[in-house]
C-alpha positions as protocol buffer text, in pm:
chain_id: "A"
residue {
  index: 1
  type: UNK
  ca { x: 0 y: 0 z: 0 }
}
residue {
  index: 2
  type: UNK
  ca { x: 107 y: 342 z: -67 }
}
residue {
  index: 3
  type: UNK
  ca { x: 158 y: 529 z: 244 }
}
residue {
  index: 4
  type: UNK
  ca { x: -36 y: 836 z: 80 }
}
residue {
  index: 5
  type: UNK
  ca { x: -334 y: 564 z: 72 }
}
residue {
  index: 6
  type: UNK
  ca { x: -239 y: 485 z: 459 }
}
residue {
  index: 7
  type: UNK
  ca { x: -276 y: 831 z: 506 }
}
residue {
  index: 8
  type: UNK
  ca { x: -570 y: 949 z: 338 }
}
residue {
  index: 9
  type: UNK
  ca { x: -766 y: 631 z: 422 }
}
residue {
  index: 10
  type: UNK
  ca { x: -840 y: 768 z: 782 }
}
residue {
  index: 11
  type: UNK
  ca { x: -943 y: 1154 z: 751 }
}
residue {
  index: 12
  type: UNK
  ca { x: -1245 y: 1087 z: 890 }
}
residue {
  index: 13
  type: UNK
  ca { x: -1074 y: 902 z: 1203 }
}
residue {
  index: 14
  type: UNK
  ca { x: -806 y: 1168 z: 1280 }
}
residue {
  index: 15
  type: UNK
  ca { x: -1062 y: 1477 z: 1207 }
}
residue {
  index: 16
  type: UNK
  ca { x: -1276 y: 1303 z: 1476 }
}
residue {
  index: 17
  type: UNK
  ca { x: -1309 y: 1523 z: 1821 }
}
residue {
  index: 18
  type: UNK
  ca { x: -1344 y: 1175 z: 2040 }
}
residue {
  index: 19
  type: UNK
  ca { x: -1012 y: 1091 z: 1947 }
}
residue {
  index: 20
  type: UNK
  ca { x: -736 y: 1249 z: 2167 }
}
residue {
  index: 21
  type: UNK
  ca { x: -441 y: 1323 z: 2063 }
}
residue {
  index: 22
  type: UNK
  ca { x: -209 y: 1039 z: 2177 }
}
residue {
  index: 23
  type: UNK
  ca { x: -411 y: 771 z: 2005 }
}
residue {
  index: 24
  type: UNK
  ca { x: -380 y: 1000 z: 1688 }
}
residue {
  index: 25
  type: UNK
  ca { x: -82 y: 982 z: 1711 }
}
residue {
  index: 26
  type: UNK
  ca { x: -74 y: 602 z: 1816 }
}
residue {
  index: 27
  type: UNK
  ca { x: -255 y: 486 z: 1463 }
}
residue {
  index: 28
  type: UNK
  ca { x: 30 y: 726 z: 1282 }
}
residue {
  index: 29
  type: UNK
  ca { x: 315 y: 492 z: 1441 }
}
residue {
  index: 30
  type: UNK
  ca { x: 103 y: 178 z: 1434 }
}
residue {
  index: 31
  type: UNK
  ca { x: -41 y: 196 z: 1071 }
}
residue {
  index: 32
  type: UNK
  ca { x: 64 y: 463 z: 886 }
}
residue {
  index: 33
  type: UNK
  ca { x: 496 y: 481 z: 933 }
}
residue {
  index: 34
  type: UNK
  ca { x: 541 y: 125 z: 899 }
}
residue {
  index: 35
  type: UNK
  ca { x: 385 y: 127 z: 624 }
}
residue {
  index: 36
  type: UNK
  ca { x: 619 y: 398 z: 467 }
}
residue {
  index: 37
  type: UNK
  ca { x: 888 y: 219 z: 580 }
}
residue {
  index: 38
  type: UNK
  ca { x: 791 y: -75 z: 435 }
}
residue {
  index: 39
  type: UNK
  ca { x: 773 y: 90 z: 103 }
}
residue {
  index: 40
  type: UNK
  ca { x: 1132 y: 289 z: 174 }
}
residue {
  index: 41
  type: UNK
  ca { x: 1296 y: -38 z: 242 }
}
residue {
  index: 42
  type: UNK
  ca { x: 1432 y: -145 z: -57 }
}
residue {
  index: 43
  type: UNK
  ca { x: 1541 y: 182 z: -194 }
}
residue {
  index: 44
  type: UNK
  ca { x: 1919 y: 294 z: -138 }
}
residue {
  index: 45
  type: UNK
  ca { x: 1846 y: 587 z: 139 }
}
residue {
  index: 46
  type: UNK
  ca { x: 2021 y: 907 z: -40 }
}
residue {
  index: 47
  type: UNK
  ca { x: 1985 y: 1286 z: 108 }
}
residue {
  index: 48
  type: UNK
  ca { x: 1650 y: 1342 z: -83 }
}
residue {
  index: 49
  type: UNK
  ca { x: 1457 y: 1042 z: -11 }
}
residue {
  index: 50
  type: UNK
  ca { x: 1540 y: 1123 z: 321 }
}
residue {
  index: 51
  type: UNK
  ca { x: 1401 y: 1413 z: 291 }
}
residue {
  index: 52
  type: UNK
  ca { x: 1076 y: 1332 z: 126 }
}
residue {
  index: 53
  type: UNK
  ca { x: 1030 y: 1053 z: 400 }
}
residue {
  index: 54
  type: UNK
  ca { x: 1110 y: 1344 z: 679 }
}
residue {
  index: 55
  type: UNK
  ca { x: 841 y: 1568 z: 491 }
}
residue {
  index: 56
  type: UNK
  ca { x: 579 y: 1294 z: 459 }
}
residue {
  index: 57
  type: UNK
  ca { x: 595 y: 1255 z: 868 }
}
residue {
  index: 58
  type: UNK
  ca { x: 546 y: 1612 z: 966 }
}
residue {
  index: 59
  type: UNK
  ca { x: 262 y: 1609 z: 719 }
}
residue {
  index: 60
  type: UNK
  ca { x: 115 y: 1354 z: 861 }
}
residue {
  index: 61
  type: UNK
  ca { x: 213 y: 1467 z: 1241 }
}
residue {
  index: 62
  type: UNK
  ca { x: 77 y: 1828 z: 1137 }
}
residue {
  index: 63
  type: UNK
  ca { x: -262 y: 1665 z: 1039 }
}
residue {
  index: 64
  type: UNK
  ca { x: -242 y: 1494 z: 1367 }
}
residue {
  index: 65
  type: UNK
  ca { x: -186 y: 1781 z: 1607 }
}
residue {
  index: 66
  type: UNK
  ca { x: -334 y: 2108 z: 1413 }
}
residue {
  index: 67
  type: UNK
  ca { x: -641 y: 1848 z: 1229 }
}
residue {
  index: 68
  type: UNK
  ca { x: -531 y: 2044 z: 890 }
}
């Protein structure tokens, strides 16, 4: 799975008001990094897909913490 897909797949679930923070941010360690990483482990880690994998988490962190 693409970890855009991970991502997008539960809007609904991290724009929800009954769930808190910390298990927010729970389901982001649980389902949605591993699954990057999965995707990021067979390429050869260089400055800018180090980058783009840095990016992708504070994207996904932001959405987490600030719901945008």
């Amino acid at each position: 799975m693409n970890p855009n897909r991970a991502y997008y797949v539960l809007p609904p679930l991290m724009k929800s008001q009954s769930v808190l923070g910390a298990g927010k941010l729970k389901i982001c360690k649980t389902w949605i990094r591993p699954v990057a990483m999965y995707r990021a482990e067979s390429w050869t880690l260089n400055k800018d897909i180090a980058k783009q994998l840095a990016a992708f988490e504070r994207k996904v962190l932001r959405r987490v913490f600030w719901g945008n």
